[in-house]
N, C-alpha and C positions, 0 to 999 in steps of 0.2 A: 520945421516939420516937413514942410514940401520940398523943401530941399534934401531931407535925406533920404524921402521918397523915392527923388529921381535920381540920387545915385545910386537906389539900393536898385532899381527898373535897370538902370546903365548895367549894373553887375550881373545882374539875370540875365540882360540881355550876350554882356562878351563872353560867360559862360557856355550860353547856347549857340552863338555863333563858331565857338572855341571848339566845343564837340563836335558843333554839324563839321570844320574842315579837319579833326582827326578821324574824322569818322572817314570821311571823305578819301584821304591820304591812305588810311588800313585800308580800304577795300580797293583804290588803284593799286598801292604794293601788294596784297593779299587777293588777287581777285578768287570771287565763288565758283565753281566750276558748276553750276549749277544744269543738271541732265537735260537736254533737249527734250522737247516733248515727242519726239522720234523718239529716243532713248529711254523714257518712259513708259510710253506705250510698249515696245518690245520687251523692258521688262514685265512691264501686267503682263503681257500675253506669255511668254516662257511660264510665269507663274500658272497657267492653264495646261501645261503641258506636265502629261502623266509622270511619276517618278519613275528611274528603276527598284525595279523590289529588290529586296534582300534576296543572294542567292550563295547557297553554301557552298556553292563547289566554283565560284568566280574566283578566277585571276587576273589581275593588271591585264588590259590591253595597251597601256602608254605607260611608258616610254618605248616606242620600238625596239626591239632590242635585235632585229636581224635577224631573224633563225636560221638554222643549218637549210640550206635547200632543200634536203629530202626527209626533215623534221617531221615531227607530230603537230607543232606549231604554226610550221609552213601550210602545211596543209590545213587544220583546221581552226586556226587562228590567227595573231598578226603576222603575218609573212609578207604582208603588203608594203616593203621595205625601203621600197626604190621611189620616191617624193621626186616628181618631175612638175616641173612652172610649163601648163599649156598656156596659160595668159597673164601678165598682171601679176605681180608681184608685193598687195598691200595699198594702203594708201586710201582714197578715197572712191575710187574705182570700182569696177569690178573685175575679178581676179579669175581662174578656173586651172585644179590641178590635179593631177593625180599619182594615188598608190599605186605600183605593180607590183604582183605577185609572180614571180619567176618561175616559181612552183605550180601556181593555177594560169598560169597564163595569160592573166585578166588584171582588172584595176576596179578599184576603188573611187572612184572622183567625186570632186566635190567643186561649185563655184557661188560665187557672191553678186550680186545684182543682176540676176537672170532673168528674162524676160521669157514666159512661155503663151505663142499664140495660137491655142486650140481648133484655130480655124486652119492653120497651114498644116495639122495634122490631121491625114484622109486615113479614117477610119471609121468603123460605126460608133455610136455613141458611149455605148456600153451602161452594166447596172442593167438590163432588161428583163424582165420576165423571162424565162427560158420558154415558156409556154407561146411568147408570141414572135422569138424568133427560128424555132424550127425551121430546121434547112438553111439558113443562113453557113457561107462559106468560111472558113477559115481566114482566107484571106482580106476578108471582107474585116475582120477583128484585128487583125495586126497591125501596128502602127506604120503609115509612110510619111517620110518628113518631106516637106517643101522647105528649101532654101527661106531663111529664116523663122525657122518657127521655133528656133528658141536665138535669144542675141543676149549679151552683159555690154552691159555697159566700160567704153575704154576710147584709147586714142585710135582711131581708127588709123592713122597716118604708119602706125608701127606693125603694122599687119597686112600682109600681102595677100597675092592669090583668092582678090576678091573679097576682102575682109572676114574671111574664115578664122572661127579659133586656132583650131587646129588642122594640120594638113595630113595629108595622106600616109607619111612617111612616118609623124605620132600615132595615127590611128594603127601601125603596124605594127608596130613597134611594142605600143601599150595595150594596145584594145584588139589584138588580132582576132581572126576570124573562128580559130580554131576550129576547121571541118564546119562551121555553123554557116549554113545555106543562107540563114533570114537574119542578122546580126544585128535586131536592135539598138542595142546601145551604140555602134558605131553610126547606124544610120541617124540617129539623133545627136552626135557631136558632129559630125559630117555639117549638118543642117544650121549650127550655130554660126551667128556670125556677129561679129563688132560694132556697135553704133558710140556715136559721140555722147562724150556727155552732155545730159538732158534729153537726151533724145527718145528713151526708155519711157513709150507709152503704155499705161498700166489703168487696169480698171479696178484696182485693188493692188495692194501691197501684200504678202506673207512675212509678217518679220520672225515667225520660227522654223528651225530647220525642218526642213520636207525632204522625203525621200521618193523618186521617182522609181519605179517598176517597170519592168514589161514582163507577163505571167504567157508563156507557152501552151503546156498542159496543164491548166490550170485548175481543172477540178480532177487529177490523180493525187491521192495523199503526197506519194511517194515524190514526186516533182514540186507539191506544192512546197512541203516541206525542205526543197535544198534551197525556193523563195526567200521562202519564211528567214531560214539560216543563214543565207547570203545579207538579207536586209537588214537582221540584227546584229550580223559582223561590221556591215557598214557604218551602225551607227557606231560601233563602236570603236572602230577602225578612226573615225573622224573625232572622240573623244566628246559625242554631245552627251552635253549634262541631264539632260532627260531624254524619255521616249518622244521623237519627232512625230511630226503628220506623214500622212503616206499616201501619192497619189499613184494611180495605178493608170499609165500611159499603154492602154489597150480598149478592145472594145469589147471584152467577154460579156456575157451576161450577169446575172447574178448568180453567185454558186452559194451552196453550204456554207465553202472553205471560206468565204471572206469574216465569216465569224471569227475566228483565230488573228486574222491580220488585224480586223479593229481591235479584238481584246491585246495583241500585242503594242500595238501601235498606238499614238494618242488618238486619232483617227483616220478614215482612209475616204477616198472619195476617186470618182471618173475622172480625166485628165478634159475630156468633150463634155463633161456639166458643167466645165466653165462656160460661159457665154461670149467671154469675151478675154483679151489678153491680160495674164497676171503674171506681177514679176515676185521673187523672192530674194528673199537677203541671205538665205543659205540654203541652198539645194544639193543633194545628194546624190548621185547615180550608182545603183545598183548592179553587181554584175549579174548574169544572166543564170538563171540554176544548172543550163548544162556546166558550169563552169565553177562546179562547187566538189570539193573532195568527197562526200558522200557518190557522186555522179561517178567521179574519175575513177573511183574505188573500183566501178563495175567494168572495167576494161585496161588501168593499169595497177600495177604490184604496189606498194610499200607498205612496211612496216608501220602497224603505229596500233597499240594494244592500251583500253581504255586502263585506268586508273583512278582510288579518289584524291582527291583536290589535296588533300594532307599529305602524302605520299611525295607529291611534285613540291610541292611545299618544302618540305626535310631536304629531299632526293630526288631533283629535276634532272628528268630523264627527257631526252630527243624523241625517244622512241611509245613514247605514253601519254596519254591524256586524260584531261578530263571536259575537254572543252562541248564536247555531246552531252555529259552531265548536265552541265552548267547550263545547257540552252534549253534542257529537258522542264531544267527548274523552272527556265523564263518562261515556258509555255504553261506548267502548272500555274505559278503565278500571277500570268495574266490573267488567270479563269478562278485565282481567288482559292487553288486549289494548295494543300502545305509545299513547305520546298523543302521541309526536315524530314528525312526518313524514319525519324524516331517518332513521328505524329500519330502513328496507327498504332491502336491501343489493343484489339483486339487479342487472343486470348492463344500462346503458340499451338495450340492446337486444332484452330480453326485456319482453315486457308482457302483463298479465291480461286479458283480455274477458269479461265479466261477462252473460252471459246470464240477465234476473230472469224467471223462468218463471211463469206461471199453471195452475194442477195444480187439481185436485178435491182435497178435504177437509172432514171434517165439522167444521166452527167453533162450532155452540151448537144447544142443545136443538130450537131449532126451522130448524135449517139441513138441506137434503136432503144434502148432500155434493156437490153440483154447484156448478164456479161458473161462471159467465157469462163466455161466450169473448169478449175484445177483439180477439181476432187467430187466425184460424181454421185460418190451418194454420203455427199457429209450430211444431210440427217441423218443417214443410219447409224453416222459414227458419234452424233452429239447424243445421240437418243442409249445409245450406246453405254458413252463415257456418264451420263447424268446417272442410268440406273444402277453403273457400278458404283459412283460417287455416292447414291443414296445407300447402302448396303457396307460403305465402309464405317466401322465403328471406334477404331483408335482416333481416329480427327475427325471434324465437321470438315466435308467437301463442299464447297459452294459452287457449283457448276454454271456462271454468267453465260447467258447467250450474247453475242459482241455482234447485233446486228448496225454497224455503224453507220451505215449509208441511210437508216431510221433514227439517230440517235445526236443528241445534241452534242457540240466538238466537248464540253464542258463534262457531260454525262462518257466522254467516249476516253478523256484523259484520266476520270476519276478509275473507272473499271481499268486502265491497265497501272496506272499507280498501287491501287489495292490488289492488284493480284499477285500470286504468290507465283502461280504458273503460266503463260500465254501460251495457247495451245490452235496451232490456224494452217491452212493451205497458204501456199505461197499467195501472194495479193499486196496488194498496197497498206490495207489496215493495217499493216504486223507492222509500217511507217513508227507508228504511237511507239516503239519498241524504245524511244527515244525520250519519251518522259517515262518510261519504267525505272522501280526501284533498281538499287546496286546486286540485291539478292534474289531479282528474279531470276525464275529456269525460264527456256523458251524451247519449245518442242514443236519443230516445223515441219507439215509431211510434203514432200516436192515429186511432183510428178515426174513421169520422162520428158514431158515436152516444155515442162520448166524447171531446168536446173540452171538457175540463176541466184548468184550469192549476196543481192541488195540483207539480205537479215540476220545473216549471219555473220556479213563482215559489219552490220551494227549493233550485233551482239558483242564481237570480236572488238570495235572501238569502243563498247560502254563497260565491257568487263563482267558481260552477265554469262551463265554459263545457257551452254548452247546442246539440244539435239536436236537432231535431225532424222526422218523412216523415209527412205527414197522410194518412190513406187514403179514397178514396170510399166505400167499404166499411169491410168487417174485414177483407180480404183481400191480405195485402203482397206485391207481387214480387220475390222474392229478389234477384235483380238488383238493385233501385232498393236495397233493402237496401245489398247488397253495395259498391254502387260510392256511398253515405252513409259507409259504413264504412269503406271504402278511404280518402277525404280524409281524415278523422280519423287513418286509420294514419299517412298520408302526412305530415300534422304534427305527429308525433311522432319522425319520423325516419325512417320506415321504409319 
């Protein structure tokens, strides 16, 4: 009996010993690739990071596909064609490269293990109360880079000229100056420079993609807005799988406008409320808004007449877009607002009139709170168009007053999405024209002393129908108003 005890214990035992070395052998030949706790964490965290919404009028940004230089695409979408290596090539490293656009003039970049040290950047802090920096300069908000205030990590030995990324002769090349006095983005790739690996001291880590800014005029719709446009080309242009974070490398105070960038962005923050130096695992550089086809529109010619998205679909055309659509979506979207035209249910014979008002408001440290009348006595003209609208009886007129510079970004996208008509002195507001539906009218009165076409060639790229009552003055007769207004009602049904 105890003998067959111990060889049944002996056969337990070579059994166990028999699996622990195939076990052994699978997992030398087999090894687990099991995720670094780096690689972990970066995935949690992406999973933080906002999705894109659904948008109907989106198409592909990747595969590059090159556009015709003088395209509808070039201009406001991937045209960023020309993939040049300013550093680093993959690997373990850090890398830094960029898009150009031929067409805009400008790049796209993007790099990997960046180190950014908010102390080498001399600017004010920004995020401030506007209240408590009155009279603060201009200059005093713009970013100036000190030599090294951003570096990646790499071989320092492969890099001349003082361990710069890139040299003078790429910054021409790809990042020219284009007429631009204060060059941000150059003067912060200027400033970069190489360290060895390890050498990247960090008081925190970013492992998801972040997009840096510099904001100009940053509380005029009209400039925020080519921001706005640029930033979300960017991401797109670099093919991130979600909405990145978004730092804004300047020292403005706080405006309104930053409401829009957090709702588009996963979130946004001051570059100087860091404390201390933080690197990133992907960072993004933005190009500048003068350097956006909306901008270029306003002083050079080309062709490019909006379209919907089905249309380019079937029958892509060089000369048509829909990529102003598409972003219009992503701005309702953010705000939670529908991106489907067919979502308003309302009754075809009720319709919104959209009056974009021009109001006093103090915009930035050095603004008096006045702004400069295009149209001198638009009460008399809103007070006007409402008593007519109350008196018309074939349709319900809804006569909105759009005083925006009082009204929530959210409350300001919903009033020009619902409206049938947009009806405004020239101004920044009529900006929104850009989340309006495909069937809006838009009826703009333009003074003498501003005949400028920023709203009508983004009538002319969205494909909404456009008029225009030019005045000798500022001065409109509501009448001439009124009976512009009337045909418009008139072909709508009413």
């Amino acid at each position: 009996m105890s003998r067959r005890r111990f060889l049944l214990i002996r056969a337990v035992l070579f059994f166990f010993v028999l699996n622990s070395v195939s076990l052994a052998l699978y997992i030398f030949v087999h090894p687990r690739h099991t995720p670094s706790s780096e690689t972990l964490t970066q995935k949690l965290r992406l999973s933080t990071l906002k999705p894109w919404p659904y948008l109907p009028s989106f198409l592909p940004w990747i595969p590059n596909t090159n556009p015709p230089l003088r395209s509808c695409e070039a201009y406001f979408g991937n045209g960023f064609s020309h993939k040049v290596n300013g550093f680093g090539e993959g690997g373990n490293g850090g890398w830094f490269r960029c898009f150009y656009s031929a067409t805009l003039k400008s790049s796209v970049c993007e790099g990997s293990r960046v180190r950014m040290d908010p102390r080498k950047i001399m600017m004010s802090k920004g995020g401030e109360r506007l209240e408590l920096v009155m009279g603060r300069r201009e200059e005093e908000e713009l970013p100036s880079f000190e030599d090294g205030a951003f570096e990646i990590e790499g071989d320092r030995r492969k890099r001349s000229q003082g361990g710069r990324v890139v040299d003078d002769e790429f910054l021409d090349r790809y990042v020219p100056r284009n007429g631009i006095a204060f060059h941000a983005m150059r003067g912060l790739m200027k400033s970069m420079r190489v360290v060895g690996p390890g050498e990247l001291q960090c008081s925190q880590w970013i492992e998801e993609p972040t997009i840096l800014v510099t904001r100009f005029e940053y509380a005029n719709l009209f400039h925020t807005v080519t921001d706005w446009y640029n930033a979300y080309v960017s991401a797109r242009v670099t093919n991130l799988p979600k909405r990145p974070h978004l730092i804004y490398v300047d020292g403005h105070c706080k405006a309104p406008l930053e409401e829009a960038w957090e709702a588009l962005f996963t979130n946004a923050r001051y570059a100087k409320n860091f404390s201390a130096a933080v690197c990133f695992r992907h960072v993004i550089l933005s190009p500048l808004g003068y350097e956006n086809a909306m901008f270029k529109g306003l002083s050079e010619s080309f062709s490019c007449q909006g379209t919907p998205v089905n249309n380019l679909r079937e029958n892509p055309d060089n000369q048509k877009t829909s990529r102003l659509s598409e972003f219009g979506e992503m701005l309702r979207a953010a705000f939670e607002l529908p991106t489907d035209e067919n979502s308003i249910t309302k009754p075809s014979t009720a319709h919104n009139i959209l009056f974009v008002r021009r109001e006093d408001y103090l915009a930035h440290p050095r603004h008096t709170g006045k702004v400069e009348s295009r149209l001198t006595n638009e009460p008399e003209v809103f007070d006007s168009i409402q008593n007519w609208a109350a008196n018309q009886t074939k349709c319900r007129l809804n006569v909105i007053n759009g005083l925006f510079a009082h009204m929530k970004m959210k409350d300001q996208l919903r009033a020009i999405y619902e409206a049938s008509v947009v009806i405004g002195a020239h101004g920044a507001g009529l900006t929104h024209l850009i989340s309006a539906r495909s069937k809006t009218i838009v009826l703009e009165i333009i003074s003498s002393l501003y005949k400028r076409p920023h709203f009508s060639l983004i009538s002319h790229w969205k494909d909404l129908e456009y008029h225009a009552i030019y005045l000798d003055g500022s001065y409109a007769r509501p009448k001439v108003v009124i009976d512009e207004l009337g045909g418009i009602v008139r072909s709508l049904g009413c």
